[in-house]
Structure formats: structure tokens, C-alpha cells
N, C-alpha and C positions, 0 to 999 in steps of 0.2 A: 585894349586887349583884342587880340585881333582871332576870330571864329571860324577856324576852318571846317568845310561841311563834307568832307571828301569820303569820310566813313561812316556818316550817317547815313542808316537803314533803312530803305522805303521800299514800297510795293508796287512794280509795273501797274499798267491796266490788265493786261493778264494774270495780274494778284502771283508776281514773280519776286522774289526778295534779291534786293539790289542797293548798291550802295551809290551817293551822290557819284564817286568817283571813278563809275564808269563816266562821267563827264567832263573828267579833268580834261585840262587843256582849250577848252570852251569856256566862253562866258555866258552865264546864265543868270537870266531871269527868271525866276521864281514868286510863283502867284497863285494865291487862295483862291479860286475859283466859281462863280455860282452862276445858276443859269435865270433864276427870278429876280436879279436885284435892276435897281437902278445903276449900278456900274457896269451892268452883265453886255453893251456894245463897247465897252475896253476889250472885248473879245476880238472885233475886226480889229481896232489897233497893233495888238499884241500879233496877230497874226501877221501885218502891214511891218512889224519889227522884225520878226523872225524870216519874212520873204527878201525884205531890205536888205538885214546884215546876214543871216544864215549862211553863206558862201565864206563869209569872214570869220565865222566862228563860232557866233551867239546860237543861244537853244531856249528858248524859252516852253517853259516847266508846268503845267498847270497843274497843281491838286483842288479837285472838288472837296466841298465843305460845305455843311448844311448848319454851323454854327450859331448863323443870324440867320435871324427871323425866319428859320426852316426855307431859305431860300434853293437849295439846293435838294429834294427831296428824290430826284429821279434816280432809275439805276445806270451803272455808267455807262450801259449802248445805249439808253436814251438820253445820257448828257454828251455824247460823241456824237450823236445824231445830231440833236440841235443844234453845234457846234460847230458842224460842219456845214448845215445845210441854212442857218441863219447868219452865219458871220464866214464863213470860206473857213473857218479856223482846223488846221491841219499839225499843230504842233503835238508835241506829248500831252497828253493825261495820264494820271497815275489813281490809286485808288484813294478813295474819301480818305478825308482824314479832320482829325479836329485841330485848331488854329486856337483855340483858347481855353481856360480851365482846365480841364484834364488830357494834354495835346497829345498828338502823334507827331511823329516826324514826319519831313522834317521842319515842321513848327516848335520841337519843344527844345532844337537848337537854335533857329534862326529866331525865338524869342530873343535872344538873349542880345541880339543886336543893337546898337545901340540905335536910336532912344531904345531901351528892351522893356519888357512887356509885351502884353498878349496883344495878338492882329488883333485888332478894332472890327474891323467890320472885314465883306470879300473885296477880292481884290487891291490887296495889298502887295507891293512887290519887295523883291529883295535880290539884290544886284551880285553876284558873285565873280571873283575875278578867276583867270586862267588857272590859274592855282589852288582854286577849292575854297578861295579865302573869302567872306561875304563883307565887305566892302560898301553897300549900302540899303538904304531901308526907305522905302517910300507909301507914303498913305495912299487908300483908294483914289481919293479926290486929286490928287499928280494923276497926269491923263499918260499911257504909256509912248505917244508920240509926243510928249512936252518937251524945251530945250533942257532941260534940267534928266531927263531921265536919256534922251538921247546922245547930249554930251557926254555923260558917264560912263555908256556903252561905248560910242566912238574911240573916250578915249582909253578903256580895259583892251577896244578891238586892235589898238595902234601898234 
């Protein structure tokens, strides 16, 4: 079954309500976000992704999440700050949101991805193609410059 996210409802960082599909036509990656974890330097990658392909198309998406182990507790000028000024990271952010248990979008569609179920832990991504359509789902521990997450990109970007 194939999970298109193009009308699901999320909040800018300006807490602006907006649907995925002002980003149709783009490939996107999307990512649970924290600033204390042990995966929180996927943050220069992610960025290292979106400066690579960005001219091609790719948007890479962060939503902050303080789900696990309250690693995300700041407010979001102080997770834009850290962001910025510890990893170059210059992509979107948008407002917290929960990733498991009782979710916000767009977690409580991109659940349902296969494998579906609730993100595990931050930093989970999830690959959308041109079309809105989410196409794939990868754990924290897949690093975001891996051949596996790069090919995939490549080849939505083709």
C-alpha cells in the first residue's frame, strides 16, 4: 500500500499550519530530530545531504521530538541555534512533535510505513518520493550519508 503524505497537516517553525504538499515535486527526507542524543552529529550529515543534492531537488525536513529519553527539551530558537552553530545545519525545522504513542504528524502517517510502527528512537528517516509518495523508512543507526540511504535519493533524484 503505497502512503502518500502530501495532505498531511504540520506546523512551520513559525507554528504556521501547512500541508506536506507545499513540497510536492521534491524529494524529501524526513527526520525526528534531537539535540542530546547519541545520533544528534547525523545532524552535519543531513546537512552534507541537503547541500549535495538540494539544487536537484531533495529538502530535508527536521521535526524536533523530545520522546526519548527527554532528549530534545530546548525551545525551538534554542534547537535552531545549536543547529546551526554546532553542525552548519541550515535545512527546515518545524515544531516538536511526538514520533510515538500518542503522535502528531507527520508521524502518525509516516507510522504506518512499512516496517510500520512507532519511530524507535530520534533520528529516524523516511524517504518520500517526487510525488508525495513515502517510499522508504530507515532506522537511527543507517547513518544519512550511507550507500543505502544515498542510492535511494540518487535514484527518486533521476
Amino acid at each position: 500500500m503505497s502512503i502518500n503524505i502530501s495532505k498531511v497537516e504540520i506546523f512551520s517553525f513559525e507554528n504556521e499550519k501547512m500541508t506536506l504538499g507545499h513540497f510536492k515535486g521534491n524529494v524529501l527526507l524526513i527526520v525526528n530530530v534531537a539535540s542530546k542524543c547519541g545520533f544528534t552529529k547525523q545532524y552535519k550529515a543531513l546537512q552534507n545531504l541537503q547541500n549535495k543534492y538540494g539544487s536537484k531537488g531533495l529538502k530535508v525536513l527536521g521535526f524536533p521530538c523530545n520522546d526519548f529519553g527527554n532528549q530534545e527539551p530546548g525551545s525551538l530558537e534554542e534547537i535552531k541555534e545549536f543547529c546551526s552553530i554546532s553542525y552548519g545545519a541550515s535545512f527546515p525545522l518545524f515544531q516538536k512533535v511526538h514520533a510515538k504513542g500518542n503522535t502528531t504528524e507527520p508521524f502518525t502517517t509516516l507510522n504506518k510505513v512499512s516496517p510500520s510502527g512507532d519511530v524507535e528512537w530520534n533520528f529516524e528517516k523516511f524517504l518520500i518520493n517526487r510525488s508525495g509518495d513515502a517510499v522508504a523508512r530507515f532506522k537511527s543507526s543507517v547513518e544519512p550519508e550511507s550507500d543505502e540511504i544515498t542510492k535511494a535519493i540518487e535514484k527518486l533524484l533521476d
